[in-house]
C-alpha positions as CSV (number, residue, x, y, z in Angstrom):
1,X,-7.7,275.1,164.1
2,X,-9.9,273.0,166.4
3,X,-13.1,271.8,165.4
4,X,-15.1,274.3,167.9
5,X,-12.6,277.4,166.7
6,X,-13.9,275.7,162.8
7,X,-17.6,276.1,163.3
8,X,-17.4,279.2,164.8
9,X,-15.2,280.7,161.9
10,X,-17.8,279.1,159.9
11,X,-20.8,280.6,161.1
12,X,-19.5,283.7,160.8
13,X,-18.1,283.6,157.5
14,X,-21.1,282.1,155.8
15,X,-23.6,284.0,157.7
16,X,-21.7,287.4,157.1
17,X,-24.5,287.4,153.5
18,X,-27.0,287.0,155.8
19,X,-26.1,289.5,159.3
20,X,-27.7,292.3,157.3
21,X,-30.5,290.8,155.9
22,X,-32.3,292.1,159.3
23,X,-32.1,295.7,158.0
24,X,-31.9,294.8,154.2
25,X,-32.5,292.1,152.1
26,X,-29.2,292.6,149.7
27,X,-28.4,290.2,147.2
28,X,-24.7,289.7,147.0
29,X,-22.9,289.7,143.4
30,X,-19.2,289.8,142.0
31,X,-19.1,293.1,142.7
32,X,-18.7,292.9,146.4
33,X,-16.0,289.8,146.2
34,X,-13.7,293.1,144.3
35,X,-14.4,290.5,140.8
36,X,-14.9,292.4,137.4
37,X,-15.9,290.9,134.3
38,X,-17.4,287.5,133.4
39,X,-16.4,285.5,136.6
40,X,-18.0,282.1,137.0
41,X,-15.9,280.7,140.0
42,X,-13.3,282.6,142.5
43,X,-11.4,280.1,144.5
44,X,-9.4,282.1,147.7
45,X,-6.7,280.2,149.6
46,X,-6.2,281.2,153.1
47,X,-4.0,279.9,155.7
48,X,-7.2,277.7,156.8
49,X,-7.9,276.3,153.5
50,X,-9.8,277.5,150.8
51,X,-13.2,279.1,149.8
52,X,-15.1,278.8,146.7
53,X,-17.2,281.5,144.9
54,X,-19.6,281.4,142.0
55,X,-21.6,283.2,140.4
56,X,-24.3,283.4,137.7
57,X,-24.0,285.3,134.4
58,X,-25.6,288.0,135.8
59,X,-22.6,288.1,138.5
60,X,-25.0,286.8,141.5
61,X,-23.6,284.9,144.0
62,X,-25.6,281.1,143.8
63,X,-23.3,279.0,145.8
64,X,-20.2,279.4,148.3
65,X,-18.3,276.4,149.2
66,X,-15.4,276.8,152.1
67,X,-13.1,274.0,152.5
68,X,-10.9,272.7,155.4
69,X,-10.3,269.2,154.3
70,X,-11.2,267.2,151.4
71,X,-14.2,265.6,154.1
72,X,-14.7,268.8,155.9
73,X,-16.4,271.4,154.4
74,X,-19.6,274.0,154.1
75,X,-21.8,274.8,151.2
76,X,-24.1,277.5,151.1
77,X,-26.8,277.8,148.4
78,X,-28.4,280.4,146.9
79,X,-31.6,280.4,144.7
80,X,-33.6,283.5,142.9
81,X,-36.5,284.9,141.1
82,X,-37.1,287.6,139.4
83,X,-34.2,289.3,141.3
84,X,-35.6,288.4,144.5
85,X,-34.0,286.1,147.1
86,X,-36.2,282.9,147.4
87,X,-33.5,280.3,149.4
88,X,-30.6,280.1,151.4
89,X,-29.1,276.8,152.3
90,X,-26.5,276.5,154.3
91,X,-25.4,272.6,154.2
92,X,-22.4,271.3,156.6
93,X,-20.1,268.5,156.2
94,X,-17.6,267.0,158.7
95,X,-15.8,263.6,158.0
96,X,-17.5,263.0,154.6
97,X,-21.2,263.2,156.1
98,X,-23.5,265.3,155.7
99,X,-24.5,267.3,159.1
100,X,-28.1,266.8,159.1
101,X,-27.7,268.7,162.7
102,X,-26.4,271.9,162.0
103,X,-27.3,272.8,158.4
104,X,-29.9,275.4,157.9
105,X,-32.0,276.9,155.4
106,X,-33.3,280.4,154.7
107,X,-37.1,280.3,152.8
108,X,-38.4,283.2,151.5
109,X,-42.5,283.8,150.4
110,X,-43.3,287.3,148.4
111,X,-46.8,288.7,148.9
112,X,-47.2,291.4,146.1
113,X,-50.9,291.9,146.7
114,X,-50.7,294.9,148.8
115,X,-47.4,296.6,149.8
116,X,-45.1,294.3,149.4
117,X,-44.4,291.9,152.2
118,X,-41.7,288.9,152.7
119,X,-41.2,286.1,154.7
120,X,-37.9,284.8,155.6
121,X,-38.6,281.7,157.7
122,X,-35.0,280.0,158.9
123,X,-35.0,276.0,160.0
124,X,-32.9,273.7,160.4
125,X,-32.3,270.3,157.9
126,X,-34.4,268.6,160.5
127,X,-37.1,271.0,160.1
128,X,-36.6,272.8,163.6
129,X,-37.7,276.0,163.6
130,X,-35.6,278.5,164.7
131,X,-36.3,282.4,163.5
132,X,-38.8,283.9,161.6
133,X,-38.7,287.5,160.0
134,X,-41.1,289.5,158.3
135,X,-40.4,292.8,156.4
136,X,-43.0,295.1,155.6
137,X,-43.0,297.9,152.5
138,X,-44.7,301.0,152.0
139,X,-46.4,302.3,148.8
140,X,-42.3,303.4,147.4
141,X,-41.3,300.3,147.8
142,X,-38.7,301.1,150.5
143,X,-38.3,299.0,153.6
144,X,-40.6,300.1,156.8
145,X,-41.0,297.5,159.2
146,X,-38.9,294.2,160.2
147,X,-40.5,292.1,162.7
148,X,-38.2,289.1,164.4
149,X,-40.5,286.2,165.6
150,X,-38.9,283.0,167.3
151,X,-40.1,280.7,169.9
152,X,-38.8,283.5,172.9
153,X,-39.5,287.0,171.8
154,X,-40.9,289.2,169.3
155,X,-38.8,292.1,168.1
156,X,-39.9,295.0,166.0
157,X,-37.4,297.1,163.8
158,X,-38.9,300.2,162.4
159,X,-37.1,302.5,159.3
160,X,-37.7,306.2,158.9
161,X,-36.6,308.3,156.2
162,X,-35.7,312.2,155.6
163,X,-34.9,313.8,152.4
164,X,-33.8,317.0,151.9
165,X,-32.0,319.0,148.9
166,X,-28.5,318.1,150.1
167,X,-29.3,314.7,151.7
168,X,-30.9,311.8,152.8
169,X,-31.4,309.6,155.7
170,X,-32.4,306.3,157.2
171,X,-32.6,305.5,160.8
172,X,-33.3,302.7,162.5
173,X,-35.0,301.7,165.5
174,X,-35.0,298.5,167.9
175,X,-38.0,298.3,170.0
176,X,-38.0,301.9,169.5
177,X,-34.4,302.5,170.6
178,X,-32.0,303.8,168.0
179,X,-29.7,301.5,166.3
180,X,-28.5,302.2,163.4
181,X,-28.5,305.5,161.0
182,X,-27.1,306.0,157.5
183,X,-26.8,309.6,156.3
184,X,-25.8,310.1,152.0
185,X,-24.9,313.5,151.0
186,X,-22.7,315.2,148.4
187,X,-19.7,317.5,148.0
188,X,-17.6,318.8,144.7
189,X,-14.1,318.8,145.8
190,X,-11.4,320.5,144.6
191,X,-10.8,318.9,141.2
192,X,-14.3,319.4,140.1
193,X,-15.0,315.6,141.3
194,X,-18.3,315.0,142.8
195,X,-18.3,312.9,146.0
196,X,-20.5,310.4,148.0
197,X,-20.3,310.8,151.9
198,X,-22.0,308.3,154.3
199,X,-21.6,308.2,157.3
200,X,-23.4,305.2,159.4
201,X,-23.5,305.5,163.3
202,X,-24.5,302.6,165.3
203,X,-26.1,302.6,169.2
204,X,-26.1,300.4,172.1
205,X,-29.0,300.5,174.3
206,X,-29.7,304.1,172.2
207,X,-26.4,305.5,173.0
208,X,-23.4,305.8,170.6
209,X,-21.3,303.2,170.0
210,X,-19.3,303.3,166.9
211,X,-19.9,305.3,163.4
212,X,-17.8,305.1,160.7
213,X,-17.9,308.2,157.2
214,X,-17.0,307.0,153.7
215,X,-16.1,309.5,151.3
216,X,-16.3,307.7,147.3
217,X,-15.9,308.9,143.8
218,X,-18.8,308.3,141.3
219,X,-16.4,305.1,140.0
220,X,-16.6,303.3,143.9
221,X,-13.1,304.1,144.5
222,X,-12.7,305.4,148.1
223,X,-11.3,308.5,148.6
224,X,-11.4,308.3,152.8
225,X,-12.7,306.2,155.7
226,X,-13.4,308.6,158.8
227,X,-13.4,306.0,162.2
228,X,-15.1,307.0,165.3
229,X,-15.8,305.6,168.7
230,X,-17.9,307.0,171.7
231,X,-15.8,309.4,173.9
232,X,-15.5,309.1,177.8
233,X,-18.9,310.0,178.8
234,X,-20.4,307.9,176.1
235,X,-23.0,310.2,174.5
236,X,-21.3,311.5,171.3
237,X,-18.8,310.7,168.4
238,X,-15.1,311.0,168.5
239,X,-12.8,310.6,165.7
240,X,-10.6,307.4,166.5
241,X,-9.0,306.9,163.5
242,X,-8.8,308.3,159.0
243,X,-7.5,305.8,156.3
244,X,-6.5,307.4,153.2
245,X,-6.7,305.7,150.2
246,X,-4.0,305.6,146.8
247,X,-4.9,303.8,143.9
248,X,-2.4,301.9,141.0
249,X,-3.2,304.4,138.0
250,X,-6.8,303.7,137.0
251,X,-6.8,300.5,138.1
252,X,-9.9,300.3,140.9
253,X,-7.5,298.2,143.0
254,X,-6.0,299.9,146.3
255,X,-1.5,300.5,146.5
256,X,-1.6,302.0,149.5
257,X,-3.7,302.7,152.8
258,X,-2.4,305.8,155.0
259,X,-3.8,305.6,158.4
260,X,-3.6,308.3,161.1
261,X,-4.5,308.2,164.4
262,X,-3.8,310.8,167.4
263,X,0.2,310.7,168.0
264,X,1.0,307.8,165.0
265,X,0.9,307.8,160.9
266,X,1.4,304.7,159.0
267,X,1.5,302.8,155.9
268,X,-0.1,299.9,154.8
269,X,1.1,299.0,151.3
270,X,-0.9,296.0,148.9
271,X,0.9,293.9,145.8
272,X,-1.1,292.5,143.7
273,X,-0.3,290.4,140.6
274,X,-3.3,290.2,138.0
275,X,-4.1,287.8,135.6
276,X,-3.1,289.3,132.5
277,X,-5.3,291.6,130.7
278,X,-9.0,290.6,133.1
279,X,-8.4,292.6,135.8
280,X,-8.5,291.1,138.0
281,X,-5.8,290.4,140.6
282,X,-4.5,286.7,141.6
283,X,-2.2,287.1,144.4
284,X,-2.0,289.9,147.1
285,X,0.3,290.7,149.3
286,X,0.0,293.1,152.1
287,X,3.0,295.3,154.3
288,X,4.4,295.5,156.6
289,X,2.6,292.6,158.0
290,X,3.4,290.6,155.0
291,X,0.1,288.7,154.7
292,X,-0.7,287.4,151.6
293,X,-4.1,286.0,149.8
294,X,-4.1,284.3,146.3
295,X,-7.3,283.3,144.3
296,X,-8.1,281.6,141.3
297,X,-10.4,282.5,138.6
298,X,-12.6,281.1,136.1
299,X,-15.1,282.7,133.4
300,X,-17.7,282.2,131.0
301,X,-16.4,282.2,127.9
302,X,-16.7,285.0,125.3
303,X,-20.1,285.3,123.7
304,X,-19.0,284.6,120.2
305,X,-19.3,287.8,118.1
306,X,-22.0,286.5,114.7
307,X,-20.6,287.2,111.6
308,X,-22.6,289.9,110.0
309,X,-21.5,292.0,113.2
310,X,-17.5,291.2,112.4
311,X,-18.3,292.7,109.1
312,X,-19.8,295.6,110.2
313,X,-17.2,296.2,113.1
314,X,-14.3,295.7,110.6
């Protein structure tokens, strides 16, 4: 991998936290690396090297490390308050050095006295500023307003919401174009299990461009994915593709993805070798492609148990 094809595999990866936080500020935890359980570090090798996860106790992501040499390598910080995003450092390394140039950090200000309000200011190492965006709150605490303010351009995202008995609904609007909407409802299906539907449509320009309709069970597990694209004349939904998905037993770990499209039906099939009685798998493999990904894991040790409690429990 080149050094260009490197740093632009990099910016995507390690900004991936961050390419939402214009519609949400999301704090990432264990949870959405598919970890369970006391994890303190997740280290994934891939066929470019390797990445590094850990996490607090609390199962927060604080710092992500990807590797493609011993002297070339990224590190991205994370720092919080009170459950609250505060920093985001994002630190680059090439030959041993560090990469004064390209590194950039994330700063975040709360001001409680009203509706809430936060600042996320980005700059770079050499303090070069870059972006600037400021989310607004109403009275329920639920996003309203994001304004995007750099050197160029001002933009202005606004969030609506509609409730009703059976669902709710966020929409949301660039410079008062539509851009994204998320839609939650419910449904009982046959086996008496209740479901989660949402289905998310994004536009270009205000016009459809893709949407995609998730159908969960109450423990995460996905029953379906639902893919759509714009049809022909580019002003409404068409189904493009449906994933089913099979589970291992009651493990919350995916055997089998059936995918349908128009005129084909196929299989992708997933491995998975855990380590031992955690949960958590260690190596994956993935057919017919044969693709594979193994990870190691490290936790906090057990809280040790006091001994009044052993007596009791026994």
């Amino acid at each position: 991998m080149t050094l260009t094809m490197r740093n632009l595999y990099l910016l995507t990866i390690l900004m991936l936290p961050f390419l939402t936080m214009a519609q949400e500020l999301r704090i990432f935890t264990k949870a959405d690396f598919n970890l369970i359980g006391n994890v303190k570090k997740s280290t994934v090798i891939t066929n470019y090297g390797k990445e590094e996860f850990y996490f607090n106790k609390d199962g927060k992501l604080t710092k992500s490390i990807t590797r493609y040499t011993d002297k070339d390598y990224s590190i991205t910080y994370y720092k919080y308050k009170n459950n609250q995003i505060l920093e985001k450092r994002l630190e680059n390394y090439r030959d041993g050095a560090f990469d004064k140039s390209t590194s950039i950090a994330h700063i975040f200000s709360i001001d409680t006295t009203g509706n809430k309000h936060i600042t996320e200011k980005i700059l770079t190492y050499s303090k070069k500023f870059l972006d600037q965006y400021e989310y607004e709150f109403d009275e329920q605490g639920k996003l309203k307003v994001i304004k995007r303010i750099n050197n160029e351009e001002v933009d202005e995202t606004t969030i609506t919401y509609t409730t009703t008995d059976t669902e709710k609904e966020q929409t949301f609007y660039l410079n008062g174009k539509i851009q994204k909407s998320i839609r939650e409802s419910y449904k009982t299906n046959a086996k008496k299990e209740k479901l989660k539907i949402t289905l998310t449509k994004q536009f270009l320009d205000g016009k459809p461009l893709k949407a995609e309709e998730v159908v969960t069970k109450e423990d995460g597990t996905i029953v379906y994915k639902d893919y759509f694209v714009a049809d022909a004349t580019g002003n409404k939904f068409m189904l493009d593709k449906k994933e089913i998905y099979t589970y291992k037993n009651d493990i919350k770990v995916v055997d089998k993805i059936t995918v349908k499209k128009e005129k084909t039906t196929y299989d992708i099939t997933y491995m998975h070798q855990f380590d031992g009685d955690k949960g958590n798998w260690i190596k994956q493999v993935i057919s017919p492609d044969n693709t594979y990904t193994t990870r190691k894991i490290e936790y906090y040790p057990e809280e040790e148990i006091p001994a009044e409690e052993k007596t009791v429990k026994q």
